[in-house]
FIKE-325285 format. One record per residue (C-alpha): residue in three letters; y, z, x. Coordinates in steps of 0.25 Angstrom, whole numbers, padded with zeros to 4 digits, always signed. Layout:
N
alaYZX
...
% end
This chain:
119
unk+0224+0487+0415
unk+0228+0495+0403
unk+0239+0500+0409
unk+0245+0486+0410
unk+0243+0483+0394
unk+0255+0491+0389
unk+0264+0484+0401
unk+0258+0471+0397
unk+0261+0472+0382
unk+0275+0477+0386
unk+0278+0465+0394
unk+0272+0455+0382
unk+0280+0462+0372
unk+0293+0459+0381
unk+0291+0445+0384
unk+0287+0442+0370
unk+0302+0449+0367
unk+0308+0442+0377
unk+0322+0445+0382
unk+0333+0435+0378
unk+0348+0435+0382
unk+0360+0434+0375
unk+0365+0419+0378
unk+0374+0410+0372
unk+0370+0395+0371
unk+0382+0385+0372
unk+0383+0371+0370
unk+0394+0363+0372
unk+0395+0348+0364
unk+0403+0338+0365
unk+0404+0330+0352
unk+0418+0322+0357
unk+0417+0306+0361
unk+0422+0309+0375
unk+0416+0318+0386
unk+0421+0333+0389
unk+0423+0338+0403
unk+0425+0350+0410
unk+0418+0359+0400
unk+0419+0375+0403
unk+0414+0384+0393
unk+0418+0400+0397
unk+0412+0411+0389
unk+0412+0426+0394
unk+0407+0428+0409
unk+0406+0411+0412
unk+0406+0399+0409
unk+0399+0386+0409
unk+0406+0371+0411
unk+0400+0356+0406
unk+0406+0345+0416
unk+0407+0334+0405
unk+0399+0334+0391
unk+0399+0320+0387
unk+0401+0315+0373
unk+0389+0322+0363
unk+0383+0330+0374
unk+0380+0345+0373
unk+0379+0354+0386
unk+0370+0369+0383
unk+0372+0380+0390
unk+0368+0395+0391
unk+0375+0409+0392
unk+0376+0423+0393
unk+0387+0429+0390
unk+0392+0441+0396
unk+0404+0447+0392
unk+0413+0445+0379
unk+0423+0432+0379
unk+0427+0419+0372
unk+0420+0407+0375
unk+0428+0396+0379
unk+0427+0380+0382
unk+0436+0373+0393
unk+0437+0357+0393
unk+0443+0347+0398
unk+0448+0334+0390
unk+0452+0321+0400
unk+0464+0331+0407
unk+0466+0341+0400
unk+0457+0356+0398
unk+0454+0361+0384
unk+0449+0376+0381
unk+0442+0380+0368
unk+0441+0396+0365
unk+0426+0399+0358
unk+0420+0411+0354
unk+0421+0425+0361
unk+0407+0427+0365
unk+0401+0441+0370
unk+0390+0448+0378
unk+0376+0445+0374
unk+0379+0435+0364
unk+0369+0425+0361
unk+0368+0411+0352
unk+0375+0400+0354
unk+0389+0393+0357
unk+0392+0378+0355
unk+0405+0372+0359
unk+0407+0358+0353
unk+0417+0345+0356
unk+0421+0339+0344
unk+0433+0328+0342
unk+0440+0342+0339
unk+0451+0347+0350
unk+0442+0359+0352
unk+0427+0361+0353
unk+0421+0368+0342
unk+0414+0382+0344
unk+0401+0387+0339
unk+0394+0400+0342
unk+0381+0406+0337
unk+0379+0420+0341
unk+0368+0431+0339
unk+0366+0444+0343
unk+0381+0446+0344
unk+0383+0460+0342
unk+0397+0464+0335
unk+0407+0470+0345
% end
């Protein structure tokens, strides 16, 4: 039984640590009076896509980001595709990414991100 102490405290210390991953939290808003369609964000390594976001609704999703890259946003508007360039985005980063629809042409970008280390 004493032989087990030191492994137990060592497994306590490192659950109360806890381990936590580099992700990215997006949310995409749509803050027009018509519905959007067709919604692809891509950001290095993948990409995500929102069939229709109806007028004041918000969708959340959550990523890794492997590799270095430029976020972008893909939409379509009646007949016609739009693409918005965002931020470039690296490995390990974390924080947060909100692309928003206004009346403007062109959504509007907002990053929060910690941890980045300077390349």
């Amino acid at each position: 039984m004493r032989k087990l102490w030191p492994v137990t405290v060592l497994f306590v210390c490192l659950a109360a640590a806890g381990c936590k991953s580099a992700f990215i939290n997006a949310t995409v808003s749509n803050h027009r009076h018509t519905p959007l369609s067709l919604i692809e964000v891509d950001y290095p390594s993948a990409s995500f896509g929102i069939q229709t976001l109806a007028p004041g609704e918000d969708y959340h999703y959550r990523f890794k980001v492997i590799g270095n890259g430029p976020a972008t946003v893909l939409w379509n508007e009646g007949q016609d595709q739009k693409r918005s360039s965002g931020p470039v985005l690296r490995d390990g980063d974390t924080g947060t990414l909100n692309v928003t629809f206004t009346s403007n042409p062109n959504p509007t970008w907002d990053v929060a991100l910690a941890n980045r280390a300077v390349r």
